[in-house]
C-alpha positions, -999 to 999 in steps of 0.1 A, spaced: 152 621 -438 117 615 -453 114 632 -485 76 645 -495 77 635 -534 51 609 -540 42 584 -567 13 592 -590 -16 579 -577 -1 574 -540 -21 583 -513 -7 612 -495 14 610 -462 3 644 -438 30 653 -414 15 677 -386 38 694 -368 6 709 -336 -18 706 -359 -30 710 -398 -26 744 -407 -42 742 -447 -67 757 -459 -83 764 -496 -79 795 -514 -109 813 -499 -102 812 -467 -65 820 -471 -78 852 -493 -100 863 -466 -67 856 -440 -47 883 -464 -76 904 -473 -78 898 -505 -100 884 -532 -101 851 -545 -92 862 -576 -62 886 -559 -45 855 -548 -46 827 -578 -30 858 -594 1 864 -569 8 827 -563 -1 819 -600 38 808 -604 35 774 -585 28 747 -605 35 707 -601 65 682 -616 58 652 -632 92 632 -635 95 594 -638 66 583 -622 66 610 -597 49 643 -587 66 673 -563 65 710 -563 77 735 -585 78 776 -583 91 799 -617 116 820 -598 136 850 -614 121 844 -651 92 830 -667 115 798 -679 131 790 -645 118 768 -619 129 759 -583 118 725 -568 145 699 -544 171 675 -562 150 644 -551 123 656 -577 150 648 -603 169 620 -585 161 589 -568 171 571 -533 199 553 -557 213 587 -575 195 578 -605 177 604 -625 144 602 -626 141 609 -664 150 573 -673 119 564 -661 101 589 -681 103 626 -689 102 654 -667 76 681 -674 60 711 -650 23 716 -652 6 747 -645 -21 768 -655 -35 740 -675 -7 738 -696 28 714 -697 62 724 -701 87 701 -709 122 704 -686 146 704 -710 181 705 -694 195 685 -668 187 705 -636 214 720 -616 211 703 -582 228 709 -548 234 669 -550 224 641 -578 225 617 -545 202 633 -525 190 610 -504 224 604 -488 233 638 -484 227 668 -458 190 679 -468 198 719 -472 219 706 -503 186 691 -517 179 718 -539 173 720 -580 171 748 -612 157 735 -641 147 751 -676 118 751 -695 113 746 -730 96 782 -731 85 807 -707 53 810 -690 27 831 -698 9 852 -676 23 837 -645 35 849 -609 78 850 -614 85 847 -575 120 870 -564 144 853 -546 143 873 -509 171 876 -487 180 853 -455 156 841 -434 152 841 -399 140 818 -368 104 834 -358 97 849 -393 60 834 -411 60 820 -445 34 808 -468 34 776 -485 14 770 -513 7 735 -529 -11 723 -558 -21 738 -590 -50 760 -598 -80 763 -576 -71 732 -562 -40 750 -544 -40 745 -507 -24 769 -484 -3 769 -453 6 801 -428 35 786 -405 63 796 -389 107 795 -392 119 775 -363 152 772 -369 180 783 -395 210 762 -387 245 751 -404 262 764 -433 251 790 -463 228 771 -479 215 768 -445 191 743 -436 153 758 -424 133 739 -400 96 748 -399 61 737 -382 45 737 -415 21 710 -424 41 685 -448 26 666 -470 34 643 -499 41 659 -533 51 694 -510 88 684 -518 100 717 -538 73 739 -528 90 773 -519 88 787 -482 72 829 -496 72 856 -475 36 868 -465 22 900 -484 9 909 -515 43 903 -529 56 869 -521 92 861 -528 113 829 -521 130 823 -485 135 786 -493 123 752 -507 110 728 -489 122 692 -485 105 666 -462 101 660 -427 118 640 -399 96 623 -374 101 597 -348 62 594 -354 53 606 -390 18 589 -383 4 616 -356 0 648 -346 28 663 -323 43 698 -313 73 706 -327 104 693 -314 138 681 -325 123 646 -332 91 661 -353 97 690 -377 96 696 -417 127 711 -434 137 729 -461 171 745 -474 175 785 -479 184 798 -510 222 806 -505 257 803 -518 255 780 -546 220 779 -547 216 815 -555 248 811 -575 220 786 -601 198 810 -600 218 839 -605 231 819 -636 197 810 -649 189 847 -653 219 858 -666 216 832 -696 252 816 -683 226 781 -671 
């Protein structure tokens, strides 16, 4: 497994799985026919997670205190949080939030575990204001497009790519031909429409070659995990207060 967090000031890795599918805000508006200003409003809830020397993906999901992203935001290739190097906050909108629980992770070890259990909820100190809260949707399914949105603010960058593959056991893992990129670890796989809800979180890519180009194939994919069993069980608990 090679998971897509990156150090601060990294450069970037791009996995392209047939090609680079991103684009910028306008032209995904025009893809969706909407406005500019439509779509920073409907994926206003992705933001970005600084932990320990670190940056990834985040998305509020359920309530405007909650966040999704993947356990290796939190925890490093030796099991170690993250947070001992240095706090854990989620940027968005201009503004930080500080995480201030230990997030509830599929695995504290992710990096020697099955990737569909690298999955985390966190808290916020406070809830966001005047932000996108993403649903949680039900299962996906091989065929079915998704939208993956990266960044913060206008600088957000946007992928239309498809579900390849849903395989293994609830939380299942998803295999995709979506553009991954460093930093994309968290970043939630939406459904297309004006009302975007969660289908799953990505986690990183497997590549025999991460340094080119190539269809996909079961040697060049990215990957993700859905939002099942105990995964939806953390965020059931998250908005029920019981987190």
């Amino acid at each position: 497994m090679f998971a897509s967090a990156t150090p601060l000031l990294a450069e970037q890795r791009v996995v392209m799985v047939g090609g680079d599918g991103r684009m910028d805000q306008a032209i995904a508006a025009e893809r969706l026919g909407l406005s500019t200003r439509a779509l920073e409003v409907m994926t206003s809830g992705t933001g970005t997670v600084e932990c320990g020397g670190i940056r990834a993906t985040a998305q509020l999901t359920g309530k405007a205190d909650t966040i999704t992203s993947a356990a290796h935001t939190f925890y490093d290739e030796s099991g170690r949080s993250r947070a001992e190097g240095g706090r854990c906050v989620f940027r968005i909108a201009g503004q930080t939030y500080n995480i201030t629980l230990k997030p509830y992770c599929g695995s504290t070890t992710p990096y020697a575990v099955a990737g569909h259990r690298d999955w985390a909820v966190a808290k916020l100190d406070r809830p966001v204001g005047n932000a996108r809260v993403y649903p949680v949707s039900g299962a996906p399914a091989r065929g079915m497009q998704v939208m993956v949105v990266t960044g913060e603010g206008r600088s957000r960058t946007y992928d239309f790519c498809r579900i390849r593959e849903v395989i293994g056991d609830a939380p299942r893992e998803i295999r995709t031909d979506c553009t991954g990129v460093d930093g994309m670890s968290g970043a939630a796989y939406l459904s297309v429409g004006r009302n975007p809800a969660i289908v799953g979180i990505h986690v990183g890519f497997r590549s025999a070659a991460p340094g080119t180009t190539a269809g996909y194939s079961a040697q060049h994919y990215t990957f993700g995990t859905t939002v099942e069993a105990g995964f939806r069980k953390a965020v059931t608990a998250s908005l029920d207060a019981r987190f």
